[in-house]
DSSP file (Angstrom, degrees, kcal/mol; ACC not computed):
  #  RESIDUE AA STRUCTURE BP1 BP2  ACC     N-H-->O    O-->H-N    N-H-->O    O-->H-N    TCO  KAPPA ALPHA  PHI   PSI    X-CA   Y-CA   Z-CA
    1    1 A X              0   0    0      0, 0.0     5,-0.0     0, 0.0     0, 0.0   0.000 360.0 360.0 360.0 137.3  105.2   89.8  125.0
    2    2 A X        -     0   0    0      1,-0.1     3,-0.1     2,-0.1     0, 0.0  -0.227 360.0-130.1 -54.1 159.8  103.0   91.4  122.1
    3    3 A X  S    S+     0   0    0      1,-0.1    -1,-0.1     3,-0.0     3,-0.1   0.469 102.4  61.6 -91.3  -3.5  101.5   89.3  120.0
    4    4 A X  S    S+     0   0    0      1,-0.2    11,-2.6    10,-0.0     2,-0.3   0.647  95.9  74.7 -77.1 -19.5  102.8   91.2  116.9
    5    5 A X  E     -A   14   0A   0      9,-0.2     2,-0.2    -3,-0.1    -1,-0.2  -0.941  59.2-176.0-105.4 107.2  106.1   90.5  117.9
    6    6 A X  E     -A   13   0A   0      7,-0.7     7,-1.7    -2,-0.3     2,-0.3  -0.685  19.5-154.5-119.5 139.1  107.8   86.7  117.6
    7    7 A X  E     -A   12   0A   0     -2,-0.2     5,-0.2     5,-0.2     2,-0.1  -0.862  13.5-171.5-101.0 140.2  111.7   86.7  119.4
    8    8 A X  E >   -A   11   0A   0      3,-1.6     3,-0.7    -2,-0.3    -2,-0.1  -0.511  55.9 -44.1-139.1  84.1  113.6   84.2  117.9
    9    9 A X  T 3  S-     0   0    0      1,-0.3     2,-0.3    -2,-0.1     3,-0.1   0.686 126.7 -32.2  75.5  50.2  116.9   83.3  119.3
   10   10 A X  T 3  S+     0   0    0      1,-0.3    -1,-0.3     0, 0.0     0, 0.0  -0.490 122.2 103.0 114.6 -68.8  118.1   86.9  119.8
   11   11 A X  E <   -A    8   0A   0     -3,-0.7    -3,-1.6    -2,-0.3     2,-0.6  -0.152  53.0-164.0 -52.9 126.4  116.0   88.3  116.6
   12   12 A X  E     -A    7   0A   0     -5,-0.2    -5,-0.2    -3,-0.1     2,-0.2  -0.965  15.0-168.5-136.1 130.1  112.9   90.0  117.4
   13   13 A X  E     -A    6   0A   0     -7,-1.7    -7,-0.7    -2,-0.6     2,-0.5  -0.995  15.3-139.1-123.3  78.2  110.8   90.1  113.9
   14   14 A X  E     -A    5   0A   0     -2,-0.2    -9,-0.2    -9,-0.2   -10,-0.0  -0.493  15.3-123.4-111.3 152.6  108.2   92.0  113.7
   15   15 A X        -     0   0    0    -11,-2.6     2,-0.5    -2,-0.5   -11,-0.0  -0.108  32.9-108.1 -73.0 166.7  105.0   90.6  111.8
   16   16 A X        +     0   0    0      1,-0.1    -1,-0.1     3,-0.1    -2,-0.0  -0.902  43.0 169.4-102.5 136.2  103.7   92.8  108.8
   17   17 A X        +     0   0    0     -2,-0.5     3,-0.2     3,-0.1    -1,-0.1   0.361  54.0  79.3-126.3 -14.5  100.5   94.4  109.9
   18   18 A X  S    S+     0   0    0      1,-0.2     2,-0.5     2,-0.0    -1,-0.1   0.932  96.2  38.4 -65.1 -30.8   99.9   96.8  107.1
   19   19 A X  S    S-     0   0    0      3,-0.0     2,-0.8     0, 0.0    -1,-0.2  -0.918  89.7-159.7-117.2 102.3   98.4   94.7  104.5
   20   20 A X        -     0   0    0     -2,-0.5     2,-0.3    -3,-0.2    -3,-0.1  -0.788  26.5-107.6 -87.1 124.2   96.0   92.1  106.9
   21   21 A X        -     0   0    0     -2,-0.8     2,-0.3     1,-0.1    -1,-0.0  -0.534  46.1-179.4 -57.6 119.5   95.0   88.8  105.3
   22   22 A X        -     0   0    0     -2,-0.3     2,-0.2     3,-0.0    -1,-0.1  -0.767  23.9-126.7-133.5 145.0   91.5   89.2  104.6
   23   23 A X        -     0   0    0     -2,-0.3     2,-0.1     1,-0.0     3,-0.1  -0.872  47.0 -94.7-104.6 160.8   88.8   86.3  102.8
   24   24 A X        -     0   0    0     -2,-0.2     2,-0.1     1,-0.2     5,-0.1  -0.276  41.6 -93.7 -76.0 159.2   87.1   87.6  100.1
   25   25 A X    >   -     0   0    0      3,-0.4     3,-0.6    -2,-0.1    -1,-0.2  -0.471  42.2-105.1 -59.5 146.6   83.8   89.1  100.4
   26   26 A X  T 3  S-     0   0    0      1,-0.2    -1,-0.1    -2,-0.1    -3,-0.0  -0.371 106.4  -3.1 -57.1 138.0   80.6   86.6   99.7
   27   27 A X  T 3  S+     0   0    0      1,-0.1     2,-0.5    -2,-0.1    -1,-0.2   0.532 107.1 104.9  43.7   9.4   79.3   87.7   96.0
   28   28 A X    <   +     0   0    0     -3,-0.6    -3,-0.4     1,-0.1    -1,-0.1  -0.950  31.7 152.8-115.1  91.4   81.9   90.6   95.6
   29   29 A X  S >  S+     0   0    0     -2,-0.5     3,-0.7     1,-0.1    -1,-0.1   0.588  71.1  65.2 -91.6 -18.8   84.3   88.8   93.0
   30   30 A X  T 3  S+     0   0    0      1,-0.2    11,-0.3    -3,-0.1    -1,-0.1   0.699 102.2  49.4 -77.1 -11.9   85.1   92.2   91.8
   31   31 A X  T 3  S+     0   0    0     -6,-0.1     2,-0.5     9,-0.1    -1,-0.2   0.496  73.3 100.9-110.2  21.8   86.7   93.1   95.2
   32   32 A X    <   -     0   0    0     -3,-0.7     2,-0.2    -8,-0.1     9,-0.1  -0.891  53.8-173.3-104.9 141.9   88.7   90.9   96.0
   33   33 A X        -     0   0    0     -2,-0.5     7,-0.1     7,-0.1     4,-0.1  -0.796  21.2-131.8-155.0  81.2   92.4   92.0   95.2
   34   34 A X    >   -     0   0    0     -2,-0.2     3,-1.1     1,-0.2     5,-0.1  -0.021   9.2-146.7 -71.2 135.0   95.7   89.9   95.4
   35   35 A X  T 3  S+     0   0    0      1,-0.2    -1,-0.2     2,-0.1     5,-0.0   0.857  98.3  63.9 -43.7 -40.1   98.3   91.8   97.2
   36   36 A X  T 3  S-     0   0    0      1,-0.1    -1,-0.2     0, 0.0    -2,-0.1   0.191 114.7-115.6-110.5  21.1  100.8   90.0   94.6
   37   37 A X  S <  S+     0   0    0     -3,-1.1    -1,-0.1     2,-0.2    -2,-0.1   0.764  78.8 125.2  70.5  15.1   99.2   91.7   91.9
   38   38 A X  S    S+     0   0    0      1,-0.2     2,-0.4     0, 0.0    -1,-0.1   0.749  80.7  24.1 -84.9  -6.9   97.8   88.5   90.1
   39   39 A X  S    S+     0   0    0     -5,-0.1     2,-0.3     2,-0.0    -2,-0.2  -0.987  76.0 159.8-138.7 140.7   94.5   89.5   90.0
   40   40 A X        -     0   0    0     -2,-0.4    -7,-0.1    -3,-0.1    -9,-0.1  -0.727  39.3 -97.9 175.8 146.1   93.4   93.1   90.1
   41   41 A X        -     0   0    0     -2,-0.3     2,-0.3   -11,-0.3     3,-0.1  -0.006  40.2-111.6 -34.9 121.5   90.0   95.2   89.1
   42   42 A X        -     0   0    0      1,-0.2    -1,-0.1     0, 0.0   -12,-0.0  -0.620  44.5 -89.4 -75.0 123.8   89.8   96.9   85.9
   43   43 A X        -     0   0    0     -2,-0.3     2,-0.7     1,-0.1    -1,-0.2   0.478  43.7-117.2 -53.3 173.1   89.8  100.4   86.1
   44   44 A X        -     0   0    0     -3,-0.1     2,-0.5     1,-0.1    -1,-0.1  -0.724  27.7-119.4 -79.0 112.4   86.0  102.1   86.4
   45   45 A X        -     0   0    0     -2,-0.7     2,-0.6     1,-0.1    -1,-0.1  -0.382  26.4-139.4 -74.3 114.7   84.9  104.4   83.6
   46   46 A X        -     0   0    0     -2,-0.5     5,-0.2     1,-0.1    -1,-0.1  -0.584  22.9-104.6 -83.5 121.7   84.2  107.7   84.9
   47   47 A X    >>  -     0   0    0     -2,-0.6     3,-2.5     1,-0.1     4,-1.5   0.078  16.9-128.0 -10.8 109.6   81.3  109.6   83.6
   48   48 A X  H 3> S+     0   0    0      1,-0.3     4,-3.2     2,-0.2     5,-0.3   0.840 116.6  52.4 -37.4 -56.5   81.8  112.6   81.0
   49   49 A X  H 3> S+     0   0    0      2,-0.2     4,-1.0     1,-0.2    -1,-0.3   0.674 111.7  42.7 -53.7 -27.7   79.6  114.6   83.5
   50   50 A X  H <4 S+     0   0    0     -3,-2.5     3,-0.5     2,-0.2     5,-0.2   0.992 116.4  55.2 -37.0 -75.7   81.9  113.7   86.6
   51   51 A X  H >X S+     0   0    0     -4,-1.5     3,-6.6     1,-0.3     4,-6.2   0.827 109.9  36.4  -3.8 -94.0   84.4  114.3   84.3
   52   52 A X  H 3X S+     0   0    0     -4,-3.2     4,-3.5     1,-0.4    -1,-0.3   0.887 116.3  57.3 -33.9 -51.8   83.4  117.9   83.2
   53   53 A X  H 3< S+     0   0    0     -4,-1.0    -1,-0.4    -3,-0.5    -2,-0.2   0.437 104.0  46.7 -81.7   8.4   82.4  118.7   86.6
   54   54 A X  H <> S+     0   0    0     -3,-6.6     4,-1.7     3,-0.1     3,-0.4   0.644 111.8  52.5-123.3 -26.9   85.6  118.0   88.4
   55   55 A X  H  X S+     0   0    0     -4,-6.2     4,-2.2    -5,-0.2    -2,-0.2   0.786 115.4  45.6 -60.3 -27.3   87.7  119.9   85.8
   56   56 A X  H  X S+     0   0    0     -4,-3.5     4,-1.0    -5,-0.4    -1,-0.2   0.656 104.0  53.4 -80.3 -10.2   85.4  122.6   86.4
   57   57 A X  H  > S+     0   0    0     -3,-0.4     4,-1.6     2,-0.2     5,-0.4   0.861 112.2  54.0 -97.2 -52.2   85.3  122.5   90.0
   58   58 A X  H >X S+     0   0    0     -4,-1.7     4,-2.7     1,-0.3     3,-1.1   0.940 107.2  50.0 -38.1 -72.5   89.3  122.7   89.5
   59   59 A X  H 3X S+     0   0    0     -4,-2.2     4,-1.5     1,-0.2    -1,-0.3   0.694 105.6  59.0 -36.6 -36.8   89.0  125.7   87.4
   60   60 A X  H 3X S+     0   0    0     -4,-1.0     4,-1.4     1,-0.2    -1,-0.2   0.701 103.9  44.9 -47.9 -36.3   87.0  127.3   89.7
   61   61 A X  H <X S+     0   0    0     -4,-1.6     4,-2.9    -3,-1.1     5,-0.5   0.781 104.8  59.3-106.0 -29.7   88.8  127.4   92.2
   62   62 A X  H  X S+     0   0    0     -4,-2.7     4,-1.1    -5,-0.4    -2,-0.2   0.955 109.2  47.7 -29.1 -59.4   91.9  128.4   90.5
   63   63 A X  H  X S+     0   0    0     -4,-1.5     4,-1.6     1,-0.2    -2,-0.2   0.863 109.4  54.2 -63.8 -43.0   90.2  131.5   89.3
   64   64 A X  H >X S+     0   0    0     -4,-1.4     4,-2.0     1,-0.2     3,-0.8   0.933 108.9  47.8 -56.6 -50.5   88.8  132.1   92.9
   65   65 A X  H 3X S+     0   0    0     -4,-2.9     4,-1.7     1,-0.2    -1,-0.2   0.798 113.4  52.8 -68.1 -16.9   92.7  131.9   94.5
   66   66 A X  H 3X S+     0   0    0     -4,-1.1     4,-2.2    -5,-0.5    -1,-0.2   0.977 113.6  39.9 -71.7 -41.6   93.6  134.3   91.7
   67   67 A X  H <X S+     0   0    0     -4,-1.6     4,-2.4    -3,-0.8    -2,-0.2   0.960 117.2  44.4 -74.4 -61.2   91.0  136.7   92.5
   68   68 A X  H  X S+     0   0    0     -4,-2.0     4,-1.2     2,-0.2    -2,-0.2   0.829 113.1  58.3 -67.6 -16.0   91.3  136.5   96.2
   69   69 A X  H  X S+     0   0    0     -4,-1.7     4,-1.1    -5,-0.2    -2,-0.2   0.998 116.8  36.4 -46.6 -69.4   95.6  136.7   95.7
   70   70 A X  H  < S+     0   0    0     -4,-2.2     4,-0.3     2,-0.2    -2,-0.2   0.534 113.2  50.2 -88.0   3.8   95.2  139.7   94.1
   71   71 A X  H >< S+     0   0    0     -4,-2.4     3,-1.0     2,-0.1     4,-0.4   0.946 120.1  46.3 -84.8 -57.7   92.2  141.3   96.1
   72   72 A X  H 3X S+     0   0    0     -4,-1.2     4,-1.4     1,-0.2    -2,-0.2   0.505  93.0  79.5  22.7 -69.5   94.7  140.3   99.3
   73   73 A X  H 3X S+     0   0    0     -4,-1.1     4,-1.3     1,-0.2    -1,-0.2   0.630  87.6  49.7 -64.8 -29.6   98.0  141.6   97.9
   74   74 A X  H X> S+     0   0    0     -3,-1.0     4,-1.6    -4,-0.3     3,-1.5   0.994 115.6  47.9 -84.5 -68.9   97.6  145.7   98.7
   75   75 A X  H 3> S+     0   0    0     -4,-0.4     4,-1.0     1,-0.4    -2,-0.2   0.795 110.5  52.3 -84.0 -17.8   96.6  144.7  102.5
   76   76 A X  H 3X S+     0   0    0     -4,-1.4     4,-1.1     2,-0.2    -1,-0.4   0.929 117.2  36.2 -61.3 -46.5   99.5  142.5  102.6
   77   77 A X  H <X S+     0   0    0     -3,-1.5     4,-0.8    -4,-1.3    -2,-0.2   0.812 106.9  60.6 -77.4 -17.1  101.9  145.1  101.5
   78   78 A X  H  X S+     0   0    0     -4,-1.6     4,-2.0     1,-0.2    -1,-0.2   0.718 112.2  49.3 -85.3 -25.1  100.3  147.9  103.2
   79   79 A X  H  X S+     0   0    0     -4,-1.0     4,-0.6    -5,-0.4    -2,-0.2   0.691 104.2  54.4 -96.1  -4.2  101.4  145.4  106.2
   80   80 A X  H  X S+     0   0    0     -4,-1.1     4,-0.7     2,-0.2    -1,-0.2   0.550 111.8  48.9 -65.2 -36.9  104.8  144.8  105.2
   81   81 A X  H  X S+     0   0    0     -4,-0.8     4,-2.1     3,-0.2     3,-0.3   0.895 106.8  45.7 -78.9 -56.6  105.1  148.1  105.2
   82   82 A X  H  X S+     0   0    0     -4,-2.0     4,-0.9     2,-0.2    -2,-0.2   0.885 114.5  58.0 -49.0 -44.6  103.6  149.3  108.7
   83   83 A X  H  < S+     0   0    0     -4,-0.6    -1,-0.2     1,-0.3    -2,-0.2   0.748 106.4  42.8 -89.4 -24.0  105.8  146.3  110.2
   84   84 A X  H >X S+     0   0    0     -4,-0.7     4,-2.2    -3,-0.3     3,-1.7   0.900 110.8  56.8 -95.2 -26.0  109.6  147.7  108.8
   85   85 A X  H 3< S+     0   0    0     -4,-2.1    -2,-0.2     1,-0.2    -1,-0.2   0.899 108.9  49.3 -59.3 -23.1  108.8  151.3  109.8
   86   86 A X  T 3X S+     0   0    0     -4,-0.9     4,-0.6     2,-0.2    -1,-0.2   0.649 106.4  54.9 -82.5 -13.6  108.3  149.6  113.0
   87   87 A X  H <> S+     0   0    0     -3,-1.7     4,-4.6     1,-0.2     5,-0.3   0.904 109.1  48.8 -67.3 -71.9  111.5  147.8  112.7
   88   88 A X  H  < S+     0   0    0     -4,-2.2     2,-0.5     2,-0.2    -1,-0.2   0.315 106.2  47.2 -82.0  39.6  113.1  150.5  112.4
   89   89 A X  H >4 S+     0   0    0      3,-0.1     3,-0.9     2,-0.1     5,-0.2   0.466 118.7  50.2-116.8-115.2  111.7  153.0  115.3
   90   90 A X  H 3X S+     0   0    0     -4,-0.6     4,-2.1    -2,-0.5     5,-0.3   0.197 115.1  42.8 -39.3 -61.2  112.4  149.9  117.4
   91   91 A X  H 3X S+     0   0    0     -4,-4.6     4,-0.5     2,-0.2    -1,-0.3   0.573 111.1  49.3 -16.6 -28.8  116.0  149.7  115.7
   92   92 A X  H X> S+     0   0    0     -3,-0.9     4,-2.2    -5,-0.3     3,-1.0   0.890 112.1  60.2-122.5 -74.0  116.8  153.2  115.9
   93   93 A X  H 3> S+     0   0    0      1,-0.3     4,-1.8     2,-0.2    -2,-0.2   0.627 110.2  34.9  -7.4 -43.1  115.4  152.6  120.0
   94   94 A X  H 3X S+     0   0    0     -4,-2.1     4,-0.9    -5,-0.2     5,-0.3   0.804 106.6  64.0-109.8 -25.5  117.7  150.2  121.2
   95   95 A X  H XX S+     0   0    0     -3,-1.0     4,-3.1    -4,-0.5     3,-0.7   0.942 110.5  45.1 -69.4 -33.8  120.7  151.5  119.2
   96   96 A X  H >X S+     0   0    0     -4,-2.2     3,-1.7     1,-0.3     4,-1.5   0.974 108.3  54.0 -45.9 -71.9  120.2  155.0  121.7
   97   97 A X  H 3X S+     0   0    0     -4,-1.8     4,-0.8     1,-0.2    -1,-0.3   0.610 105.8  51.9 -60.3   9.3  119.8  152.9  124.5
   98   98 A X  H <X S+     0   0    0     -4,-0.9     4,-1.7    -3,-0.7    -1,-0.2   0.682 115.5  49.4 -87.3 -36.9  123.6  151.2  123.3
   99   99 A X  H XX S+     0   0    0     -4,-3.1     4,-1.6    -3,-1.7     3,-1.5   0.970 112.1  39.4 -55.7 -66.9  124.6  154.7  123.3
  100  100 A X  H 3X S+     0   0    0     -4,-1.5     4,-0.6     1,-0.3    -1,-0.2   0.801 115.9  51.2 -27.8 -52.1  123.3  155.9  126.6
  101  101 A X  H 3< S+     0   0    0     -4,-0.8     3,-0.3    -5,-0.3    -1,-0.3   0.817 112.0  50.6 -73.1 -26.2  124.4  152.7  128.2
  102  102 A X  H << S+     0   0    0     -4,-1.7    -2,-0.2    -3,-1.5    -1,-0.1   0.987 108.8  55.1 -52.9 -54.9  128.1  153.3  126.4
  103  103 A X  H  < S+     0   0    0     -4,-1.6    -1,-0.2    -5,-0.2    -2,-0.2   0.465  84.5  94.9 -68.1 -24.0  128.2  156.8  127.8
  104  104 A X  S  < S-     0   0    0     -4,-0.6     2,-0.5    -3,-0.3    -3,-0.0  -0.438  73.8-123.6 -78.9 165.4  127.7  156.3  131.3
  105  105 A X        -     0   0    0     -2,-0.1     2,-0.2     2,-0.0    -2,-0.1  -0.850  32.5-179.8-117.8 147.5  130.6  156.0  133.8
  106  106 A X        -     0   0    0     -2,-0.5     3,-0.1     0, 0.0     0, 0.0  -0.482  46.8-117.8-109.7 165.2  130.6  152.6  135.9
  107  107 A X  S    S+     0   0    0     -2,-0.2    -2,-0.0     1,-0.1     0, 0.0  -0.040 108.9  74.3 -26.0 -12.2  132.9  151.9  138.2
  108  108 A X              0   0    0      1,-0.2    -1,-0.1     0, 0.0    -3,-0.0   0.003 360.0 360.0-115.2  14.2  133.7  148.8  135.8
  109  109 A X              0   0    0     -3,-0.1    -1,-0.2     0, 0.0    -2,-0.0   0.024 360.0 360.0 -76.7 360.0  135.2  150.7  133.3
């Protein structure tokens, strides 16, 4: 039997493994963190320059997708395009051969 698992009369239980019971670190009073939410860290104050730089790093990359969307968009449509002319010749293909195949005479006729 696992060891994760205790049976009890019929019941099989299975232990909670996400959250592991842990001792606190030696001299790290600031990490130590009750699961039941009696104790817990006060948030960190992030640097204006973090800051700045991760709003920008955001923007940036906005602007980039915008640009590469629209440099993108013509060869996407120029391939939308190639792919239904191609629909239809194929279309236009198999609906002959349903003629062709109509038109002959079978014995099963």
């Amino acid at each position: 039997m696992r060891r994760d698992v205790q049976a009890t009369s019929g019941d099989v239980r299975r232990k909670d493994l996400r959250f592991p019971a842990r001792p606190p670190l030696p001299g790290c009073p600031a990490l130590t963190v009750s699961l039941g939410g009696d104790t817990m860290v006060p948030p960190v104050q992030v640097s204006p320059l973090i800051k700045f730089a991760r709003y920008s790093a955001l923007l940036l990359g906005m602007a980039y997708g915008s640009a590469r969307f629209s440099y993108l968009k013509p060869f996407a449509e120029e391939d939308r395009r190639i792919e239904a002319e191609e629909k239809k010749k194929q279309e236009e293909a198999a609906r002959i051969a349903r003629e062709l195949a109509a038109q002959e005479d079978t014995i099963l006729k």
